[in-house]
LUMLOMI-511948 format. One line per field, with one value per residue (C-alpha): residue number from 1; x, z, y negated. Coordinates in nm, 2 decimals, decimal comma. Example, Ala and Ser with C-alpha at 12.3 -4.5 7.8 and 13.67 -1.06 7.14 Angstrom:
BEGIN
i: 1|2
px: 1,23|1,37
pz: 0,78|0,71
py: 0,45|0,11
//
This chain:
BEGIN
i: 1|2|3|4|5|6|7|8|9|10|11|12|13|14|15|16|17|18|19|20|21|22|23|24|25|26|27|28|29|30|31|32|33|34|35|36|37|38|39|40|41|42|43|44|45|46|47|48|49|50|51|52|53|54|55|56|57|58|59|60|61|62|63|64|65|66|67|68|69|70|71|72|73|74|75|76|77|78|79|80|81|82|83|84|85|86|87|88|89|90|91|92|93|94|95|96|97|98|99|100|101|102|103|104|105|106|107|108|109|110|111|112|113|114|115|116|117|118|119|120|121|122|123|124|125|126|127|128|129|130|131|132|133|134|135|136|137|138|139|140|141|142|143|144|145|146|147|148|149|150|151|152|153|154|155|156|157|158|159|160|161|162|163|164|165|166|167|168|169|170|171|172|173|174|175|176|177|178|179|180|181|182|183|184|185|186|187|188|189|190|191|192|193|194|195|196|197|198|199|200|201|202|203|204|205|206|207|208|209|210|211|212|213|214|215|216|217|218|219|220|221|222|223|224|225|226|227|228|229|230|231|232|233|234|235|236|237|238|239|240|241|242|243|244|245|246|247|248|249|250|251|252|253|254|255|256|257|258|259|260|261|262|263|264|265|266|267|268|269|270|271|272|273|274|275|276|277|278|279|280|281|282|283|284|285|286|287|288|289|290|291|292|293|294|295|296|297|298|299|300|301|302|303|304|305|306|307|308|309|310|311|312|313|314|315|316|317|318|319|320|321|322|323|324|325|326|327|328|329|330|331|332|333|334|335|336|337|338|339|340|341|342|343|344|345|346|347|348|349|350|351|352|353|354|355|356|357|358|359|360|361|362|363|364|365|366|367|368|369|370|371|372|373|374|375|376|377|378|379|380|381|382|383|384|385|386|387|388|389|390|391|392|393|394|395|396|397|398|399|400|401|402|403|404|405|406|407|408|409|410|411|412|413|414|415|416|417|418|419|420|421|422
px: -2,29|-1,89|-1,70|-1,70|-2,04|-1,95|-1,78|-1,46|-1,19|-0,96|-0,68|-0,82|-1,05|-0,75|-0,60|-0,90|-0,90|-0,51|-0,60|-0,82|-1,19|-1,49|-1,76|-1,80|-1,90|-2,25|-2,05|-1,91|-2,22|-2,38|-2,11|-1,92|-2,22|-2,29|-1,93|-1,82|-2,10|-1,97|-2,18|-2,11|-2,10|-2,18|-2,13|-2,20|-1,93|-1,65|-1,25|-1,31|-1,68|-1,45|-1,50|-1,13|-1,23|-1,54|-1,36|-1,02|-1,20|-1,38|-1,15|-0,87|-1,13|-1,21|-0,92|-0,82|-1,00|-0,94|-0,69|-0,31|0,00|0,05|0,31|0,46|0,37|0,14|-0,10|-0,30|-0,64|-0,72|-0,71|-0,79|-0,76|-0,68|-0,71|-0,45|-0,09|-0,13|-0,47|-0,33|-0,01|-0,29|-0,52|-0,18|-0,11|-0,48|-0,43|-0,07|-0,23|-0,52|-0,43|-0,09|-0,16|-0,27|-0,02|-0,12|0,09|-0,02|0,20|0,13|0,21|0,20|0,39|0,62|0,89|1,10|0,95|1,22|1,10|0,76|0,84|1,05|0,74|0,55|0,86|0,86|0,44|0,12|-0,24|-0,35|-0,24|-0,30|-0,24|-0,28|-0,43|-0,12|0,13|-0,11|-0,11|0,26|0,39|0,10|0,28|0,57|0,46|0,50|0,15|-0,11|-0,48|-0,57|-0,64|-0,83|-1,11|-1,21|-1,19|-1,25|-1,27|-1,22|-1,34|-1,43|-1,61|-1,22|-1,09|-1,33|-1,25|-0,90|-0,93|-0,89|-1,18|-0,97|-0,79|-1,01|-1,21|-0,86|-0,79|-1,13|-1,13|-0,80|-0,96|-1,19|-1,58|-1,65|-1,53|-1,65|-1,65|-1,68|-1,69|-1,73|-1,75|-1,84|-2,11|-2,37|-2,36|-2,48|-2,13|-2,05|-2,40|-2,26|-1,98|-2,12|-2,41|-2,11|-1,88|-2,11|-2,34|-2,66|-2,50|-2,62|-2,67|-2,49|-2,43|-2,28|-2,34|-2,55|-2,39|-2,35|-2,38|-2,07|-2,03|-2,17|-1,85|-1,67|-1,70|-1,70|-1,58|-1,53|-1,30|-1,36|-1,02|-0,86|-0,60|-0,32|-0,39|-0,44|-0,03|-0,04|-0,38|-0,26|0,06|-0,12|-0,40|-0,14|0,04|-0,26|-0,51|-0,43|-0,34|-0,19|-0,20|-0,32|-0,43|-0,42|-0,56|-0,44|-0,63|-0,31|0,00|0,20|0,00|0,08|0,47|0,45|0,21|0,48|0,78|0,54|0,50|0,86|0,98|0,74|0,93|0,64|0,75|0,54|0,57|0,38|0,24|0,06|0,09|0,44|0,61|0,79|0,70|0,96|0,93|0,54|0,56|0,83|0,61|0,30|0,56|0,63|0,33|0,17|0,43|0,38|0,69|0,63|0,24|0,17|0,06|-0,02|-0,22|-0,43|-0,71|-0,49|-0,54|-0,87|-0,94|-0,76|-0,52|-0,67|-0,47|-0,55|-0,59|-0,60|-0,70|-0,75|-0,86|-0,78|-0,92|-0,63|-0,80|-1,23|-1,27|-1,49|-1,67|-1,85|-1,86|-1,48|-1,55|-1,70|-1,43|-1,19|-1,29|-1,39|-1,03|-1,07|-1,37|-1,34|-1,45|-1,67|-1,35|-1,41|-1,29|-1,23|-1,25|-1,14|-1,19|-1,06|-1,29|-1,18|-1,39|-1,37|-1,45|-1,78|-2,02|-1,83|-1,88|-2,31|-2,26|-2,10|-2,38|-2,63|-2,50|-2,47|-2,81|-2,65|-2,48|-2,10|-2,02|-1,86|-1,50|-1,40|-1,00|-0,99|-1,25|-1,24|-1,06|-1,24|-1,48|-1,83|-1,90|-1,93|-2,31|-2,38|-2,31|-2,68|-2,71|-2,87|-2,97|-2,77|-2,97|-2,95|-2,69|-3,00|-2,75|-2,55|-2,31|-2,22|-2,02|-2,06|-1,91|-1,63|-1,70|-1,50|-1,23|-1,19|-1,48|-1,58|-1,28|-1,37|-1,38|-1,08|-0,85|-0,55|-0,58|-0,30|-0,09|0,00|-0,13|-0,47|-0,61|-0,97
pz: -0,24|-0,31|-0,03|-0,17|-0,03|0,34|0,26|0,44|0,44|0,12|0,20|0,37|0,08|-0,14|0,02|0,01|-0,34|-0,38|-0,20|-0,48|-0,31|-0,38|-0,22|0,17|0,29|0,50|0,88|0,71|0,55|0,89|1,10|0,97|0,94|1,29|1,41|1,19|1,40|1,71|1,86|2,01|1,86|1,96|1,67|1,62|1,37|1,36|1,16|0,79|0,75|0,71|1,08|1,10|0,86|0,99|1,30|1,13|0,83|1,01|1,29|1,04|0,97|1,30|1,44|1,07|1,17|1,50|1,75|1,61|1,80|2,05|2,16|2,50|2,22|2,10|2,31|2,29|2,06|1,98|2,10|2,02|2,24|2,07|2,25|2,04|1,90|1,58|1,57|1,74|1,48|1,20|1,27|1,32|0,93|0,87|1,00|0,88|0,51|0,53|0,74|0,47|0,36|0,70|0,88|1,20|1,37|1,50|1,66|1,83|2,19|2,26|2,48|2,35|2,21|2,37|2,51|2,43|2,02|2,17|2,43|2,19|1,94|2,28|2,38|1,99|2,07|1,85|1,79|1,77|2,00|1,93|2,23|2,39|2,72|2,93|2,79|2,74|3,12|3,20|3,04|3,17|3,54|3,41|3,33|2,92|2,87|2,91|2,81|2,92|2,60|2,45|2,25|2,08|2,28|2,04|2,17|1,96|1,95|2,28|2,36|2,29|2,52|2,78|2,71|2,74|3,09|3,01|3,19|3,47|3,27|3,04|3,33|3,45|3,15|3,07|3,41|3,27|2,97|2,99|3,04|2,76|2,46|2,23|2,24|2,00|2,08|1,87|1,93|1,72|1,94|2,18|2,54|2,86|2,98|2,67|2,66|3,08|2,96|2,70|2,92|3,14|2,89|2,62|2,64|2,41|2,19|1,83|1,76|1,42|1,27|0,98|0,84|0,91|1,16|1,20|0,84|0,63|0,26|-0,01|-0,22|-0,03|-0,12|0,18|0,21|0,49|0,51|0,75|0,83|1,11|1,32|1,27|0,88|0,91|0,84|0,51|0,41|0,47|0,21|-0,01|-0,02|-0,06|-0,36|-0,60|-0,52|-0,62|-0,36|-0,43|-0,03|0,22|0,61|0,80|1,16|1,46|1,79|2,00|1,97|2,00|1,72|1,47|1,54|1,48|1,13|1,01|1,09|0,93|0,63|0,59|0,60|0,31|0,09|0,13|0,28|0,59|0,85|1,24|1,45|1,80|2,11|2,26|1,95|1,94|1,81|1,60|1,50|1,42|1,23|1,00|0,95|0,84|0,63|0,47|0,47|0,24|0,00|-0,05|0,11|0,24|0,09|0,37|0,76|1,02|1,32|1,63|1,67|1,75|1,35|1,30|1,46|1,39|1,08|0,77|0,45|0,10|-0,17|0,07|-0,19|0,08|0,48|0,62|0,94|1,05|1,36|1,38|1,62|1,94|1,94|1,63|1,56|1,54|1,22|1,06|1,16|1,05|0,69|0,66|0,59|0,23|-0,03|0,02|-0,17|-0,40|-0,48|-0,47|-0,20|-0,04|0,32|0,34|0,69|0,85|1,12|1,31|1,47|1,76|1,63|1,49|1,75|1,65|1,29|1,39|1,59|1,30|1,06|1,29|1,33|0,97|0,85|0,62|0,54|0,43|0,15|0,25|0,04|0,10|0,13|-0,15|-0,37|-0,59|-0,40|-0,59|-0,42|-0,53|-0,73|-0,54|-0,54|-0,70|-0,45|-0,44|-0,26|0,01|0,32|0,62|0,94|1,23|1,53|1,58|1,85|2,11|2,10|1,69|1,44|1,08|0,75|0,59|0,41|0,21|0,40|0,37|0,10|-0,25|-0,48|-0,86|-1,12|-1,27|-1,02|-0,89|-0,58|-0,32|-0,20|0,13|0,45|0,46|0,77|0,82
py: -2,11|-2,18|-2,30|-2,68|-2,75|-2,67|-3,02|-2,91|-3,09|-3,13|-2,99|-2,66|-2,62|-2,66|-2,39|-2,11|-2,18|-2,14|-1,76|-1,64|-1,69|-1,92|-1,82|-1,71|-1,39|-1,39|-1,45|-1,77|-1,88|-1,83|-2,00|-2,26|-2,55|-2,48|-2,46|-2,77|-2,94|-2,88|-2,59|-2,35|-1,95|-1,62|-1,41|-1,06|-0,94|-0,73|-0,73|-0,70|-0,98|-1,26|-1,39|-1,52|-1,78|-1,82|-2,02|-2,10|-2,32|-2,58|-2,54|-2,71|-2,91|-3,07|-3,06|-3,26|-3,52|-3,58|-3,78|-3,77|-3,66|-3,92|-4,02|-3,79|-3,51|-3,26|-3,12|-2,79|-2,83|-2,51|-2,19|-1,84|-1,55|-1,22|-0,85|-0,69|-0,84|-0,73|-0,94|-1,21|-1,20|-1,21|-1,48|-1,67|-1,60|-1,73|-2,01|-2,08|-1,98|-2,19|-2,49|-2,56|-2,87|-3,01|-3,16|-2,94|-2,68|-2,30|-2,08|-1,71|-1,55|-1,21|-0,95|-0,69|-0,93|-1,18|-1,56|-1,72|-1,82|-1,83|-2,08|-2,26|-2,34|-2,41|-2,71|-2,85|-2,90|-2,70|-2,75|-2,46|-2,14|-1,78|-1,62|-1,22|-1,31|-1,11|-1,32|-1,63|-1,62|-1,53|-1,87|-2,05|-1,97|-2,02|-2,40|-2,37|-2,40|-2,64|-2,62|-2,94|-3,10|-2,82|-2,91|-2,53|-2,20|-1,87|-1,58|-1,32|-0,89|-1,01|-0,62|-0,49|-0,74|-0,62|-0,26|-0,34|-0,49|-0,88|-0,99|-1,14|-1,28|-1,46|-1,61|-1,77|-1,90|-2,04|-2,18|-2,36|-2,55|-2,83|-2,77|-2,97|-2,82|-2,61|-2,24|-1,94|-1,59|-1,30|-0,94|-0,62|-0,53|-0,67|-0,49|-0,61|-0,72|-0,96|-1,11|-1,22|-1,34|-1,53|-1,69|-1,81|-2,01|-2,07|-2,36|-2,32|-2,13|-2,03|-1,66|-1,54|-1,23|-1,03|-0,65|-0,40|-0,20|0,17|0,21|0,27|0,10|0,24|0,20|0,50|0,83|1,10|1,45|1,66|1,92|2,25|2,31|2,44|2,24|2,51|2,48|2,05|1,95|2,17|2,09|1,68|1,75|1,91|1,63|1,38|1,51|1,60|1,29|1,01|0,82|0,46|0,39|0,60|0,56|0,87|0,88|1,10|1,10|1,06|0,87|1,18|1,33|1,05|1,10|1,45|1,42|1,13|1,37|1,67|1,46|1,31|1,66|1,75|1,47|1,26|0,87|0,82|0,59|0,59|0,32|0,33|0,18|0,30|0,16|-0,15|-0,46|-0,47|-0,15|-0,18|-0,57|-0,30|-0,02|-0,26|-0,45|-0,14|-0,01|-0,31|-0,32|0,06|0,14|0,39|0,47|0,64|0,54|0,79|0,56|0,58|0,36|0,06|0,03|0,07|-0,27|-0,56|-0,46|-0,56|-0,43|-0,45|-0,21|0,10|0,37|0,68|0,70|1,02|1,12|1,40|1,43|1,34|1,07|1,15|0,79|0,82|0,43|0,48|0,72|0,39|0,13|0,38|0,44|0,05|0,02|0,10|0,04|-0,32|-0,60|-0,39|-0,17|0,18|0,38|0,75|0,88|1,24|1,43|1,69|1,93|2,19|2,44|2,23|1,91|2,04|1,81|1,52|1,53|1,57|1,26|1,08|1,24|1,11|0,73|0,70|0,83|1,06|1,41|1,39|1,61|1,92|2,04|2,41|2,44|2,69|2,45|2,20|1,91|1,61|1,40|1,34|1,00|0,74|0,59|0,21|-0,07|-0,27|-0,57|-0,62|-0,84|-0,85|-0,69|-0,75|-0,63|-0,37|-0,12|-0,24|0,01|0,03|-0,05|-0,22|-0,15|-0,38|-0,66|-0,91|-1,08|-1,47|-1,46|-1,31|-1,32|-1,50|-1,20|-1,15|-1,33|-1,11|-0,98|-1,08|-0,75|-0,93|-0,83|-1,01|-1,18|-1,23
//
């Protein structure tokens, strides 16, 4: 189906089509009759299905058509809790990119950076608020926000949120909105504590879901390395001078360990840049910035990045250090191989990290190619993408592969280099 017969709005639709896509990615297909019609949504999908749009679109589209500014100002319609700023910052773009030619106004809250332009947008009046729930609740006390008037509450990566301690917090906010509204929460997986929270806010909601999860696409190619962490920094270089790497994601498991490859790397003469936690705001919006416009081709992360940053055209994962969780290992190298592209995830394994890389073996149903260091250093072909049905979210604790962002790009149509936000 194209995105035409969701019979969206003009001007929204106008806009998907101005970004390149024309038909929606499964989540969408799934989601946006329902949520158009008012119901409410629990979703089973993770960063990288095209979820964002799955809420964003016929949000627009509601909120399009509903009550006008009035006259003592513009009240809150929308709003979307985020766990992470850098997600929070990117649904903001989606809905700034999409809702264009509406006449409606977003704006984004998060901690790290001064209130003051925050609070500012907050004075001039939005219909739509992207919030972090820290802040969300810190000018909320401070009397800049009101959720009286909201009409759609999404929660999204609402297991991260949980993970990350906001439960408090998002039962005082919810307790802030009105009980009838309408309410959409995703999350990547399905535990016992998200299914509670959803039987709490959501009222008869309908069940959606997106990708096959721990599973990893069949468009990236895997190798493993057996490498030894002393021999890792040189074996990293050497990796990124004869592949050919257009843009490359490298993961550490420890913010200290992605300064230290970054410096490592800048030393060698190749441009690297890092970005975790204890960086600045600032300091990581200019690294991503960078990073997308290939300057430098090279960012060294923790996990922050493997949920919630969604950059095109990354030729190369690199796994510096194997993750522990194994479902990381498959959000991780989801970061590349996108959109039918080809991709390559390259791993390092130390003697150490042996039980790790059986773990991830064992999640994803498969063997991953083993390179020597004093072997031939290209990766196997990677296998035919097939289609296939979507099945369901069958473990709670998992992870699915990356999928299209806002929808399947027509053939032939150039793909946008900015940072993309599903």
């Amino acid at each position: 189906m194209k995105f035409e017969e969701f019979r969206l709005t003009e001007p929204v639709v106008r806009a998907v089509l101005a970004e390149g896509y024309t038909r929606p990615t499964p989540i969408q297909a799934k989601a946006i009759p329902h949520v158009m019609q008012g119901r409410d949504v629990l979703g089973c999908a993770q960063t990288g299905t095209g979820k964002t749009a799955a809420f964003a679109l016929p949000i627009l589209h509601r909120l399009s058509h509903g009550r006008p500014r009035t006259p003592h100002g513009r009240p809150i319609r929308a709003l979307i809790l985020a766990p992470t700023r850098e997600l929070a910052a990117q649904i903001g773009d989606s809905f700034h990119a999409y809702g264009r030619h509406t006449p409606l106004r977003s704006a984004v809250i998060f901690g790290g950076v001064s209130q003051h332009p925050q609070t500012r947008a907050l004075r001039e009046g939005v219909d739509i608020l992207v919030a972090t729930p820290g802040r969300l609740l810190d000018l909320m006390e401070q009397g800049f926000v009101d959720l009286r008037a909201v009409e759609s509450l999404v929660l999204d990566e609402a297991d991260r949120m949980l993970d990350m301690g906001f439960i408090r917090d998002i039962r005082k906010i919810v307790a802030q909105v009105p009980a009838r509204r309408q309410t959409l929460l995703f999350s990547a997986t399905m535990p016992a504590d998200i299914r509670a929270l959803a039987d709490t806010i959501l009222h008869e909601p309908v069940f959606v879901q997106a990708a096959a999860v721990s599973s990893t696409a069949e468009t990236i190619q895997q190798a493993v390395y057996f490498v030894e962490k002393r021999q890792k920094p040189a074996m990293l270089a050497h990796l990124l001078r004869t592949s050919a790497i257009k843009r490359a994601l490298v993961f550490t498991r420890t913010k200290h360990g992605a300064d230290v490859v970054a410096r490592h790397l800048s030393r060698a003469g190749i441009r690297a840049e890092a970005i975790h936690g204890n960086k600045s705001q600032n300091a990581r919006v200019r690294a991503i910035t960078q990073f997308k416009s290939d300057r430098p081709p090279v960012l060294v992360a923790t996990d922050i990045a493997a949920r919630g940053l969604d950059i095109d055209e990354i030729s190369h994962v690199i796994n510096y250090d194997l993750p522990n969780v194994p479902e990381t290992y498959v959000h991780r190298i989801g970061r590349t191989g996108r959109a039918g592209a080809s991709g390559r995830a390259m791993s390092f394994c130390d003697s150490s990290e042996r039980p790790f890389l059986r773990d991830i073996e064992r999640l994803i149903a498969r063997t991953i190619h083993v390179i020597r260091p004093d072997g031939d250093l290209a990766l196997p072909p990677a296998p035919r993408p097939e289609a296939a049905e979507n099945p369901p979210c069958q473990r709670q604790d998992s992870t699915s592969p990356r999928q299209p962002g806002v929808g399947y790009r027509l053939r032939g149509r150039p793909r946008s280099r900015r940072l993309a936000v599903r």
